[in-house]
N, C-alpha and C positions, 0 to 999 in steps of 0.2 A: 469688422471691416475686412474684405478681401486686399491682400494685397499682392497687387502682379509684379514679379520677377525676372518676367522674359528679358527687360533690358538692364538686368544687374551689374552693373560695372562695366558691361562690354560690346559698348558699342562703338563705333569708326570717333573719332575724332571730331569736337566741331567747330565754328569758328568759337572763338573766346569773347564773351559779353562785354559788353564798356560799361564799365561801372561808375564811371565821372558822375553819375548823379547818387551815389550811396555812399550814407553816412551811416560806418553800422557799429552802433557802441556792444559790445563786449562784456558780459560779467560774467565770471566762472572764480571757483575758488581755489584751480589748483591754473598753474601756468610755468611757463618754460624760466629760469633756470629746473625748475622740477621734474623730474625724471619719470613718467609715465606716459601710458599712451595719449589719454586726452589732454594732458601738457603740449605735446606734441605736434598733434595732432589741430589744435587751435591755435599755435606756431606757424604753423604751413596753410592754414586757411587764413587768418592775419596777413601774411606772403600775400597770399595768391591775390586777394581783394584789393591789395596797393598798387600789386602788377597790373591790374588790371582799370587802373585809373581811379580807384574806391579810396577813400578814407577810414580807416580805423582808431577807436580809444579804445584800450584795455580795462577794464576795473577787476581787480584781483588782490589776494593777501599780497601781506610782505613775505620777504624772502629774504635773509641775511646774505645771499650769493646774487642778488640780481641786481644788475647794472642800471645806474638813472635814467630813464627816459621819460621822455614829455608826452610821450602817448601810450603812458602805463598808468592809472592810477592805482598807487599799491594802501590798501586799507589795514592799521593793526590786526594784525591775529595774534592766537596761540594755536599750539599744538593742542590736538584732542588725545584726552588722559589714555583712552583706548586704541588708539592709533593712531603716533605720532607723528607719521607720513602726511597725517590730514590736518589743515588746519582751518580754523573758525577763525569766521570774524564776523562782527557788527555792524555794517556802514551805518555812517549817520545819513537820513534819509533827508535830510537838509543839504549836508554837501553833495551828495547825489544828484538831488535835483539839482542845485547850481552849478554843478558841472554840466550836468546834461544840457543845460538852457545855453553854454556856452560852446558845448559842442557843437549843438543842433543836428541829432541823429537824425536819421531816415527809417531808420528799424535799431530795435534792440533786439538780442539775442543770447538769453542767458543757458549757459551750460553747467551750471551744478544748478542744486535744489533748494542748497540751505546759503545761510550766509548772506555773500557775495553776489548767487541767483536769483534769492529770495528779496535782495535792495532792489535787482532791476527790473523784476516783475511790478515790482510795487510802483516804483520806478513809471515805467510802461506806460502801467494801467491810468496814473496820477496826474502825465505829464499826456495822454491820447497819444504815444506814440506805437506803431506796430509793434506786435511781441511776437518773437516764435522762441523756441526752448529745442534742446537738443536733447536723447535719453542717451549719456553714455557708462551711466554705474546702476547694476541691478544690487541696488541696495537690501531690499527685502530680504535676499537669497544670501548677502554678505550678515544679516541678522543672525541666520542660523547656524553660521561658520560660529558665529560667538555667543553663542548660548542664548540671542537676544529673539529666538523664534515669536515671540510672544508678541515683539512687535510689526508683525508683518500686515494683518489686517491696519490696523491705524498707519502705517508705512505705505501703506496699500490705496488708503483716503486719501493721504496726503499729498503723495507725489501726482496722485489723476487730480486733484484740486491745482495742483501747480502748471502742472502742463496742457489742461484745457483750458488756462487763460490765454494761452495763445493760437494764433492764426496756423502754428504747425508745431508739432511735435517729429524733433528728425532723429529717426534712428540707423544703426548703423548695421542693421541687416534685416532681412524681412522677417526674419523667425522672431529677433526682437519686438519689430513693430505690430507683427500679429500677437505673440505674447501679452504686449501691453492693452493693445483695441480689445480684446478679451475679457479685462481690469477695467474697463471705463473708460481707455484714452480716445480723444477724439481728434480726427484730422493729423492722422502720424503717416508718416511716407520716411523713405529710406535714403539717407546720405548716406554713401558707404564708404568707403576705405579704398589710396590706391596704396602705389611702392613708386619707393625711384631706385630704377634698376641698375642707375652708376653707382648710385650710396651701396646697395646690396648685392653684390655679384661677383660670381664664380672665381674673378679675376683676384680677390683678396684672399684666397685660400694660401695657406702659410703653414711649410713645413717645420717650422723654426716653432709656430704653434704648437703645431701635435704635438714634435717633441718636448715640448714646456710642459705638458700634461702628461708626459708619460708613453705617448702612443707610439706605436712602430707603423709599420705597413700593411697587418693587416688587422689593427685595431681599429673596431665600429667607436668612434665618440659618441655619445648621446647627450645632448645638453637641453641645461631648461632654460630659457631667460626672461626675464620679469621680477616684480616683486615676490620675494621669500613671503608668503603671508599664508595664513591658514584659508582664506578663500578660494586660493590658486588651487586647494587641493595639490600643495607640493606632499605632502607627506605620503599622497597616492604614485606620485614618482620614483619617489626614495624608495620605498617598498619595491616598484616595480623593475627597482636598478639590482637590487639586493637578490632578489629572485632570480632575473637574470644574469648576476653574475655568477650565482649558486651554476647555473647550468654552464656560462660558458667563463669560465673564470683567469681565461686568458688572452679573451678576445674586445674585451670590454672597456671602457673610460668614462669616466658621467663628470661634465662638465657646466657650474651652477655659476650665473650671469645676474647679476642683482642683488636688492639686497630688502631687510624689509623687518616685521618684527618678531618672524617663524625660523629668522638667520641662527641664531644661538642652538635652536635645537634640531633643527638642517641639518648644520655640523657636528653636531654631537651623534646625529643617529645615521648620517650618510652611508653607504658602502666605502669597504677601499678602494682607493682607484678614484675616488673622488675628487673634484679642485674646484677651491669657492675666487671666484674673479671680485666679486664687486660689482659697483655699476660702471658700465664701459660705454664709455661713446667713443662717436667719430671713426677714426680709421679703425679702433680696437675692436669697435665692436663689430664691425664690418668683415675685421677679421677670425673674430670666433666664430659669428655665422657659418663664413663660408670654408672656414677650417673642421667644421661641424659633420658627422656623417646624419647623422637623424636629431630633429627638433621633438620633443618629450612637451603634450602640452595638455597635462590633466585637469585642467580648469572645468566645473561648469557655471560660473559665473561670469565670463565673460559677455560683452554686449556684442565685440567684434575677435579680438586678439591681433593686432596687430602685429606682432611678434611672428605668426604663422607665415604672412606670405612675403615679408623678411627674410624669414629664413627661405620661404621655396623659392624666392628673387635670387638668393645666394646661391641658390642650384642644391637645397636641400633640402629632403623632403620631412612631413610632420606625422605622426601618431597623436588623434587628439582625441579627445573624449568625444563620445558621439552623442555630441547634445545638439539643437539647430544650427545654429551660429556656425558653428565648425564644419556640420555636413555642406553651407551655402560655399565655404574655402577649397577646403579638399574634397575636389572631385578629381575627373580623369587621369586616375593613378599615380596624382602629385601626393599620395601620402594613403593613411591608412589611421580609420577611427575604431576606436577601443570602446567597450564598456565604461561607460562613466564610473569612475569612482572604482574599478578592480584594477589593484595592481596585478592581478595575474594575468586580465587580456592585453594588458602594458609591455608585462613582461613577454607575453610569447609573441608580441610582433617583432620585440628587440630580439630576442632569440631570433626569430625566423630570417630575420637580416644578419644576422650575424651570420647561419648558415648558407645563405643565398644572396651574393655580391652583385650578380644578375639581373636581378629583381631590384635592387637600391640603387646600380647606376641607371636602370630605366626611367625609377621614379626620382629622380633629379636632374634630368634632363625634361622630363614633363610638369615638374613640379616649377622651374625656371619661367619654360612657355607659359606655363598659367597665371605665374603672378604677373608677367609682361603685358598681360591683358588688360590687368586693373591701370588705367589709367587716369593718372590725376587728372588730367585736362579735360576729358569727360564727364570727371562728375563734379569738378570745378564746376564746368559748363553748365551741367542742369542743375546743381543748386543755386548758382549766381541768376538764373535767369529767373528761378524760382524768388529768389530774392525782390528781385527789379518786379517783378506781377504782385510783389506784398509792400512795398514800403511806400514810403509817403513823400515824395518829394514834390519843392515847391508848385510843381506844373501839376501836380497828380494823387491822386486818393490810395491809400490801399485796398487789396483788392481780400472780399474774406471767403472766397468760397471755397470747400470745403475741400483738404488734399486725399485723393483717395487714390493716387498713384504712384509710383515711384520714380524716385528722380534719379535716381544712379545706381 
């Protein structure tokens, strides 16, 4: 499947859809109080679909931090043995259905694969209601971060059997969704990611920060934020903090934001000069952004990274692995991609910022313009409207032909 690009995130603004005829039930297995991007992320698309005159049910695990609501249904989990960040659940596919019958959705829309995603596919298919699915974890690729390579073929069956049972598969960048069309997937088109430029910007930068860390005046910060975990490829950060402070070893600060099951030995093998935060929200985290001189983002598992134009919203710029995903982010000199996976082309971009102050406040004033682009209310716009052409409400059929465009 080709997929076109030309209108990725940035186009004019357009009216906003009336959603008073969607009913869109919800099943994913990770959700907000939960500290990740697609917590988040399905946060602010829950938002926007209310704003917009929609109704929403949630079906998602428990959570011992998350508050009662009538339009969450939260299902027993446990924590999984290997990464307790993640949790599994069961639904019973009895109360499922009887919820659903009392919702009366218009479209289902599952966002994880297992679990949760996997009730409301079933769900879906059982009940004739439309299905679409969203890819935001490249699972396969987190296999081989944990020794589990072996399962990537059968990981590989599985997820294309999930995701062509529905009318769309959305992904969150195009490099993604050609990746996957590649695999089997069929009918994928691109939701992509905005920023809100009040939550992230320049105006939260805090001297009272740097020096919490240590920094003076003419100290570069380097921070990472996300989860500490071996797929993030933090270990290739650490390396590339250590290198460069070997060269510049007075000009330097590496500041770690998150937390995760890769924390313990983070901390143990970080350079000096190092400060582990935690997970920070709200105004805090608003504030290390933009107290931040360069964003450190060695992942190549990510589907999107969210965190990237966070930070370039905060008026800072990113060094990311140069794998898709990141090239589709950083472009016109909001930042600067490294070799995946070598701490050495890591380190000599931090080096060459550290030598050239020049160069880093150009690329944070263009890194700022670029995420300003991404506008939520654009790709609000053409997924909602993509929405309303697939569901099923009383007056009208869904519609199943085939997505082979981009919608945001």
């Amino acid at each position: 499947m080709d997929v076109d690009t030309r209108h990725l995130a940035h186009s004019p603004s357009m009216p906003a859809p009336d959603l008073s005829t969607l009913r869109l039930a919800l099943f994913t297995d990770t959700y907000v109080p939960q500290v990740n991007g697609v917590a988040r992320t399905l946060a602010r698309l829950t938002a926007a679909v209310r704003a917009r005159g929609g109704v929403v049910r949630i079906f998602t695990t428990a959570d011992p931090d998350a508050v009662g609501n009538a339009d969450v249904t939260r299902v027993p989990s446990r924590a999984f043995w290997a990464y307790p960040q993640l949790q599994l659940a069961w639904p019973s596919s009895r109360i499922v259905e009887r919820e659903l019958r009392e919702f009366r959705p218009t479209l289902i829309h599952a966002a994880t694969e297992f679990g949760v995603g996997l009730a409301g596919r079933r769900a879906a298919r059982r009940l004739g209601i439309p299905f679409v699915s969203s890819y935001h974890t490249n699972f396969t690729a987190y296999a081989g971060h944990y020794g589990l390579g072996w399962l990537s073929a059968p990981g590989w069956h599985y997820l294309r059997w999930f995701h062509n049972a529905g009318l769309r598969t959305y992904c969150p960048t195009a490099a993604i969704a050609a990746d996957i069309a590649a695999h089997g997937f069929e009918r994928c088109t691109v939701w992509s990611r905005g920023v809100d430029g009040e939550r992230f910007s320049p105006h939260f930068r805090s001297e009272a920060f740097r020096a919490r860390v240590g920094a003076h005046d003419d100290t570069l910060i380097v921070t990472y934020v996300g989860r500490i975990a071996l797929e993030k490829s933090v270990s290739v950060a650490i390396d590339a903090m250590r290198l460069a402070l070997d060269k510049r070893p007075d000009t330097l600060r590496f500041v770690f934001v998150g937390d995760g099951p890769y924390e313990d030995t983070a901390r143990n093998t970080a350079p000096r000069g190092s400060t582990f935060m935690g997970t920070l929200r709200g105004d805090a985290l608003s504030e290390a952004f933009a107290s931040s001189d360069l964003l450190i983002f060695p992942s190549t598992t990510d589907t999107f990274g969210n965190v990237m134009i966070e930070a370039m919203a905060s008026g800072v710029p990113v060094v990311a692995a140069d794998v898709g995903p990141s090239r589709e982010i950083i472009r016109r000199d909001a930042g600067w991609l490294a070799r995946a996976g070598s701490a050495e082309a890591f380190a000599d971009v931090i080096v060459g910022l550290s030598d050239d102050r020049g160069l880093l406040r150009h690329a944070r004033g263009m890194a700022r313009s670029l995420a300003l682009e991404c506008s939520w209310d654009t790709i609000w716009q053409r997924l909602f409207t993509d929405y309303l052409a697939l569901h099923a409400p009383a007056t009208g059929s869904p519609t199943h032909e085939p997505a082979d465009r981009v919608l945001v």
